[in-house]
C-alpha positions as CSV (number, residue, x, y, z in Angstrom):
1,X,-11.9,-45.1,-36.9
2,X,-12.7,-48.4,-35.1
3,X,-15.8,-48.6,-33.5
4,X,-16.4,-52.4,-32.9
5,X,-19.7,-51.8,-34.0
6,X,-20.6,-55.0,-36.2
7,X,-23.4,-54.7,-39.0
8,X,-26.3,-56.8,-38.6
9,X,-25.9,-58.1,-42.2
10,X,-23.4,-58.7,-44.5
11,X,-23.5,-58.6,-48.5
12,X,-21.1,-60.8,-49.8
13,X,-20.2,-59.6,-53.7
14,X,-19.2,-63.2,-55.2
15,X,-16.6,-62.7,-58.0
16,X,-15.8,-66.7,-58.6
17,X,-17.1,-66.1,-62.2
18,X,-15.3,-63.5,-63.2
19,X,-11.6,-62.9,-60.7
20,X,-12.2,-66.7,-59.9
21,X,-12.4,-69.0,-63.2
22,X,-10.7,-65.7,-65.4
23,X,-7.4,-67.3,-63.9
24,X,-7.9,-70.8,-64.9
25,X,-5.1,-71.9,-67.2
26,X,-7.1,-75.5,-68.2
27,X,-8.9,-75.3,-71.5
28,X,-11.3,-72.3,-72.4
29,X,-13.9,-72.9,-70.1
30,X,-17.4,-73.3,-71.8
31,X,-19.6,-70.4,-72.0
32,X,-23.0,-73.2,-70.2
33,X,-20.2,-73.7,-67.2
34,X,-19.9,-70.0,-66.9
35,X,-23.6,-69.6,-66.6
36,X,-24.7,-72.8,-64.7
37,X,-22.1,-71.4,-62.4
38,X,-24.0,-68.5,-61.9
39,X,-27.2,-69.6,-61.5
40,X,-26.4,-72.1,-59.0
41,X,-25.0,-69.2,-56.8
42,X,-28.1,-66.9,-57.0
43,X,-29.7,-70.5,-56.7
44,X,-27.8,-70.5,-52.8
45,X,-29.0,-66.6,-52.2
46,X,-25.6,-64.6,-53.4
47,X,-27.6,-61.0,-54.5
48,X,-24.4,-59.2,-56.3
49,X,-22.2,-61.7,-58.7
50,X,-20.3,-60.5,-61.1
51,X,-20.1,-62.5,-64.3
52,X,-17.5,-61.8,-66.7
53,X,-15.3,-59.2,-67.8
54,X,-15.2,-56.7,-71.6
55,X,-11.6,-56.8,-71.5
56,X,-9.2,-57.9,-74.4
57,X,-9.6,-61.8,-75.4
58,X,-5.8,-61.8,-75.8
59,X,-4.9,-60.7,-72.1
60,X,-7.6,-62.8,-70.6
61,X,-8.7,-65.6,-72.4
62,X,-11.1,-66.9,-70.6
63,X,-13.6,-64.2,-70.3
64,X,-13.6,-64.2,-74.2
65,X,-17.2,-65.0,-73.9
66,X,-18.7,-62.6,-71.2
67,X,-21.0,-61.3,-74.2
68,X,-22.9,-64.9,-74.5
69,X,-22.6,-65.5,-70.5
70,X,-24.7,-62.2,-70.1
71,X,-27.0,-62.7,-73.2
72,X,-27.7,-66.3,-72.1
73,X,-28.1,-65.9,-68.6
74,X,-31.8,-66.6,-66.9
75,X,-31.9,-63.4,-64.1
76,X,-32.9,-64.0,-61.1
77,X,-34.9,-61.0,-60.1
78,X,-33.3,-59.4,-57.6
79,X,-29.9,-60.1,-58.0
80,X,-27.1,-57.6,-59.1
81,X,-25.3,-59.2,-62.3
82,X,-22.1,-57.3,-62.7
83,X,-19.1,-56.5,-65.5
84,X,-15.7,-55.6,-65.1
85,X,-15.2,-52.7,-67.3
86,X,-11.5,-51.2,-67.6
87,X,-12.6,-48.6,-70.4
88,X,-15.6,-46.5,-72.7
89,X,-15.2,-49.4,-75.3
90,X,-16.1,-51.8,-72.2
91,X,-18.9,-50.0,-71.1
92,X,-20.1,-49.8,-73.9
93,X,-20.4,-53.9,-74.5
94,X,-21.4,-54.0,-70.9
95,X,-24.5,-51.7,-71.7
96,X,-25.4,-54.3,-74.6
97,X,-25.0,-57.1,-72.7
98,X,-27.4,-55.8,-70.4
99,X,-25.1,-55.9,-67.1
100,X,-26.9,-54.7,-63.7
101,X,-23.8,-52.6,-62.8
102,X,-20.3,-52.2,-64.1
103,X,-16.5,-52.1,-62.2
104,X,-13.6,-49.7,-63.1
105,X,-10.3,-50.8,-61.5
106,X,-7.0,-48.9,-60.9
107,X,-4.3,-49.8,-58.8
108,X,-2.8,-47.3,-55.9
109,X,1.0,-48.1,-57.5
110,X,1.9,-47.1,-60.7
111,X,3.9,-50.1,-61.4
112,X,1.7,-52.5,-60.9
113,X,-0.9,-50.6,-63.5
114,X,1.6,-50.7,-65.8
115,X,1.6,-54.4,-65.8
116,X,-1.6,-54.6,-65.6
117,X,-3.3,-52.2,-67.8
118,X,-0.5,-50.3,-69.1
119,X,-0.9,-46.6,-68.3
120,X,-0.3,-45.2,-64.7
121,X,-3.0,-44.6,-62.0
122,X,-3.4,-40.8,-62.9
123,X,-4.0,-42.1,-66.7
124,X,-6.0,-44.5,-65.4
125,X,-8.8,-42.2,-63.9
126,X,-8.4,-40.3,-66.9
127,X,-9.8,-43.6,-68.7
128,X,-12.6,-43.9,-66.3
129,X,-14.2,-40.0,-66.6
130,X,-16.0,-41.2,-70.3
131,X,-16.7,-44.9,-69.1
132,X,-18.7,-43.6,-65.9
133,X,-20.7,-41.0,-67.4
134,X,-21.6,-43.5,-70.0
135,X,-22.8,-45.8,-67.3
136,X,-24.5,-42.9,-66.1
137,X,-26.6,-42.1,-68.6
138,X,-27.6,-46.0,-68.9
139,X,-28.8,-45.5,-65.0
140,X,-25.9,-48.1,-64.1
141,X,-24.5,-48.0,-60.8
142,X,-20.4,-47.7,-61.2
143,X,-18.7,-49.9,-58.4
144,X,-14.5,-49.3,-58.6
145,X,-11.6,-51.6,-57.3
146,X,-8.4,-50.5,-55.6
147,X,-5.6,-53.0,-56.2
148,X,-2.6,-53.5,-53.9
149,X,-3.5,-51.5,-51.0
150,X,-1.3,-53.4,-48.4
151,X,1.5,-53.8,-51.0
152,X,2.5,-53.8,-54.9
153,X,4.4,-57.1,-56.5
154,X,6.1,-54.8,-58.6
155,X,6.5,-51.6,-56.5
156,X,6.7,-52.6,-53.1
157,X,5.4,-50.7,-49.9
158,X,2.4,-48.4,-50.5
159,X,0.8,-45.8,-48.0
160,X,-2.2,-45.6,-46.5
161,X,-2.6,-42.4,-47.2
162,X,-2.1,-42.9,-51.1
163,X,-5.0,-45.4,-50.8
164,X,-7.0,-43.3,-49.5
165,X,-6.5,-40.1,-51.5
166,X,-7.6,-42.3,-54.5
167,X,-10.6,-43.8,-53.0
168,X,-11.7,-40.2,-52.7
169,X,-11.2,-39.4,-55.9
170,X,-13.1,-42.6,-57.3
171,X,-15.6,-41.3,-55.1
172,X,-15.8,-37.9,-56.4
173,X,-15.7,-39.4,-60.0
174,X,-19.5,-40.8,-59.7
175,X,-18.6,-44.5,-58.1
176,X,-21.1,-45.9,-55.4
177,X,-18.7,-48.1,-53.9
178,X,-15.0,-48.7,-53.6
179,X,-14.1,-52.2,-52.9
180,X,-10.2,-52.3,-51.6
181,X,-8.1,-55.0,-52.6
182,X,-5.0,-57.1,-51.0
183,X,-4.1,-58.0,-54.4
184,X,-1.0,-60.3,-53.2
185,X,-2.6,-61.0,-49.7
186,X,0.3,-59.9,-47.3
187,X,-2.2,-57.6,-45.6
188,X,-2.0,-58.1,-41.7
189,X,-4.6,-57.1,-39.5
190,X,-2.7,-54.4,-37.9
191,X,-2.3,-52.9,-41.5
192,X,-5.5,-53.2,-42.5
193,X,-6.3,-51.4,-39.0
194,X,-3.9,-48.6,-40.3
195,X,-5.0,-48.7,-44.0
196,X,-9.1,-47.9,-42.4
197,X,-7.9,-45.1,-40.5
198,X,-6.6,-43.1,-43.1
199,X,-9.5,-44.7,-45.6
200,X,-12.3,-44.0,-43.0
201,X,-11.2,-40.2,-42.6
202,X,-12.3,-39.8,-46.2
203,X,-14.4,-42.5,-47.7
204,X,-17.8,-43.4,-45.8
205,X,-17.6,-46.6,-44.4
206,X,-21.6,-47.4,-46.0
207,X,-19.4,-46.7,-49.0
208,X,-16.6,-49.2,-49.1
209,X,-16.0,-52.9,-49.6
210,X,-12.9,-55.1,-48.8
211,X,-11.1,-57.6,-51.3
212,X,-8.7,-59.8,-49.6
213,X,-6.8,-62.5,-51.2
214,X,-5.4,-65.0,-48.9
215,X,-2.2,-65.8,-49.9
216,X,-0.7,-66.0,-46.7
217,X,-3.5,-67.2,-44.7
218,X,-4.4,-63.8,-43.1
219,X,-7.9,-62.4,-45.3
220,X,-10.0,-64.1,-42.5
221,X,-8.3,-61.9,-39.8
222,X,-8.2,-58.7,-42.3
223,X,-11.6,-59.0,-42.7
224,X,-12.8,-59.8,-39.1
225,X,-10.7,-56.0,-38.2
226,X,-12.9,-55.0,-41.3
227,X,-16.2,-55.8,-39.8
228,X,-15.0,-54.0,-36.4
229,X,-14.8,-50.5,-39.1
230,X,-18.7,-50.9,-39.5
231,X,-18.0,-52.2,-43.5
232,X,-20.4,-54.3,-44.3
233,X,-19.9,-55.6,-47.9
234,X,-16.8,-58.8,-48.7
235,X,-15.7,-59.3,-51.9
236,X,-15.7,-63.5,-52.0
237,X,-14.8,-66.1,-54.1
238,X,-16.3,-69.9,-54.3
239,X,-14.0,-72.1,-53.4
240,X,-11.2,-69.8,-53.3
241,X,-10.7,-69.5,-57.2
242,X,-8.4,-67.0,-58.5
243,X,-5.8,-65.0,-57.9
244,X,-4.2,-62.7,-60.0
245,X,-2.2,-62.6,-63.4
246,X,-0.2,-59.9,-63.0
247,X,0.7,-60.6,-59.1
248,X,3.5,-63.4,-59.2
249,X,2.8,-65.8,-56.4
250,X,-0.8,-64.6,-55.5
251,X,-3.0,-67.4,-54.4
252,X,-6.6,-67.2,-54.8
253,X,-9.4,-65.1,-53.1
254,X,-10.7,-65.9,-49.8
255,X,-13.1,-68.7,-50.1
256,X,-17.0,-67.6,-49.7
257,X,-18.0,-70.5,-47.8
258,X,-15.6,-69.6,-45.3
259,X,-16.4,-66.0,-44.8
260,X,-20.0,-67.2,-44.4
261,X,-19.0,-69.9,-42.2
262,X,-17.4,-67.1,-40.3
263,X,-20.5,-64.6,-40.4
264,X,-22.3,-67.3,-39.5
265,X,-20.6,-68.1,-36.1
266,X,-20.9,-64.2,-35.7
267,X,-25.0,-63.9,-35.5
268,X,-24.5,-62.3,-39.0
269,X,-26.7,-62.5,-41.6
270,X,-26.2,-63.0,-45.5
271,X,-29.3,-64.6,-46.8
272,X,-27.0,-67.6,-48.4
273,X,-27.2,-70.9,-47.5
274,X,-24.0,-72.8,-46.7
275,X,-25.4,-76.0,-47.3
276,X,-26.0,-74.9,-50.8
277,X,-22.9,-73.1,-51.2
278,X,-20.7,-75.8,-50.2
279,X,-22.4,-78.4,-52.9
280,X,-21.9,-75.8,-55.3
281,X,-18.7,-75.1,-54.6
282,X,-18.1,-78.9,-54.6
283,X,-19.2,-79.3,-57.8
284,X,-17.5,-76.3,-59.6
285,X,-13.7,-78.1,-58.4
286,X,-15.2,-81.5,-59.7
287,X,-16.2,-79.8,-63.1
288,X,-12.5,-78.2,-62.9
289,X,-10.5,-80.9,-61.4
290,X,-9.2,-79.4,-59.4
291,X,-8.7,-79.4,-54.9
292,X,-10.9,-77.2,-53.3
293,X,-9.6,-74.1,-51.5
294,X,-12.1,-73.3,-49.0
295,X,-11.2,-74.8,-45.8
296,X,-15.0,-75.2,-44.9
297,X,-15.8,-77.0,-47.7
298,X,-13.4,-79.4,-47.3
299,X,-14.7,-80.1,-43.7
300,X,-17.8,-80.3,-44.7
301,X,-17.3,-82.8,-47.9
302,X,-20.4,-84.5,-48.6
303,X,-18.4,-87.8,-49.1
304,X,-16.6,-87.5,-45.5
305,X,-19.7,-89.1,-43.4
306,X,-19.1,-86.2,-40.9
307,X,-21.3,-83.5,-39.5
308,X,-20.9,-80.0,-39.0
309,X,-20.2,-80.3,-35.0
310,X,-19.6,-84.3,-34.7
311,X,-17.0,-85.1,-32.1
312,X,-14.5,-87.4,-32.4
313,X,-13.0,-89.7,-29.9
């Protein structure tokens, strides 16, 4: 239920290295810009990034080298480096590599996991009983995604209530957290208004996260009526990278800069810098070449001569 209570503080979960650059379609990115990446993000005070992915080479090309991103990587104590695990085999790489914390992800429709990882949402879960009990016995904390919980690009409409029978079960499974995910961003405020009320009734708000992609410009708003639930952790991306390859038409995630921009303005606190985020952010689109997608960043391009808060005549 809404409460308009707003949390103090705010962890922002940056997943630009993983859901941002795993949808690049340039050249295989090298494994040192995967990791410089990172660093200069825990360098700006992001505690929870996730950094790669154990998934098949084939499918995802780019996250061919998530092994040698973890093994190389120089930890800042303190923060949370995470994997995207979608099986036992996963896990098991992820435990190797030394991850801080491993992600299972389903989808509430069928239709779009069959796209995606090719066996339903009930076969899913089935996947996910070894994989977290592994984790478990490696002390790992399991965080899960929910995909297309304001809509499927495949399926169509979904329910609030289907979303939130599933969060309870990923919840009943072992996960700590359950982050829930616009996948195609056509997520409205008052849907994401309805999609908390039936979330809320079984999930504990200390126990969920949102992931909205901004595809029609509304993840801002969805995650401002977020905020007013009392959740307190945002799934973000620098720069806006990503998207999604199994979502036709799905522009990237919301832009972290942004959201802290936002937060900011709010009295919120995050413990990131924005002047830091915004040069990184500045120099991962440079090292990409390509325009970057967070509105904030653009205003406040180091190049421009202008100010945060300069008036113009």
């Amino acid at each position: 239920m809404q409460n308009n209570t707003l949390a103090s503080a705010v962890r922002l979960v940056e997943v630009g290295p993983r859901d941002g650059l795993q949808n690049e379609p340039s050249l295989q990115l090298s494994t040192e810009l995967k990791i410089e990446l990172i660093q200069r993000l825990a360098g700006c005070g992001l505690s929870h990034i996730e950094c790669g992915s154990f998934v098949s080479p084939a499918k995802v090309p780019q996250m061919a080298d998530s092994q040698a991103v973890f093994n190389q990587l120089m930890r800042k104590p303190g923060v949370r480096y995470a994997a995207l695990t979608p099986n036992l085999t996963a896990v098991e790489h992820a435990t190797a590599a030394q991850a801080s914390e491993i992600a299972v992800f389903t989808a509430v429709s069928d239709s779009f996991n069959l796209h995606n990882i090719h066996c339903t949402t009930a076969q899913s879960l089935e996947r996910f009983t070894p994989a977290i009990a592994l984790a478990k016995q490696h002390n790992l904390p399991v965080r899960a995604y929910i995909s297309t919980v304001m809509g499927c690009p495949y399926g169509g409409e979904v329910t609030p209530q289907q979303v939130a029978d599933l969060a309870a079960k990923l919840i009943a499974m072992g996960c700590y957290e359950i982050s829930l995910g616009d996948t195609i961003g056509v997520g409205t405020p008052r849907q994401t208004a309805l999609m908390l009320d039936a979330v809320t009734t079984q999930v504990s708000v200390d126990q969920l996260a949102v992931h909205f992609h901004d595809t029609y410009g509304q993840a801002l708003a969805n995650i401002l009526v977020a905020l007013e639930y009392g959740i307190a952790t945002v799934d973000t991306s620098i720069a806006g990278l990503g998207g999604c390859p199994y979502a036709p038409g799905a522009s990237g995630n919301v832009a972290t800069e942004d959201v802290l921009y936002m937060l900011q303005g709010m009295g919120i606190e995050t413990g990131v810098s924005l002047e830091q985020l915004v040069a990184t952010s500045h120099w991962i689109c440079n090292r990409l070449h390509k325009e970057n997608g967070s509105r904030v960043s653009q205003a406040l391009e180091p190049l421009s001569g202008v100010k945060r808060g300069a008036q113009r005549q």
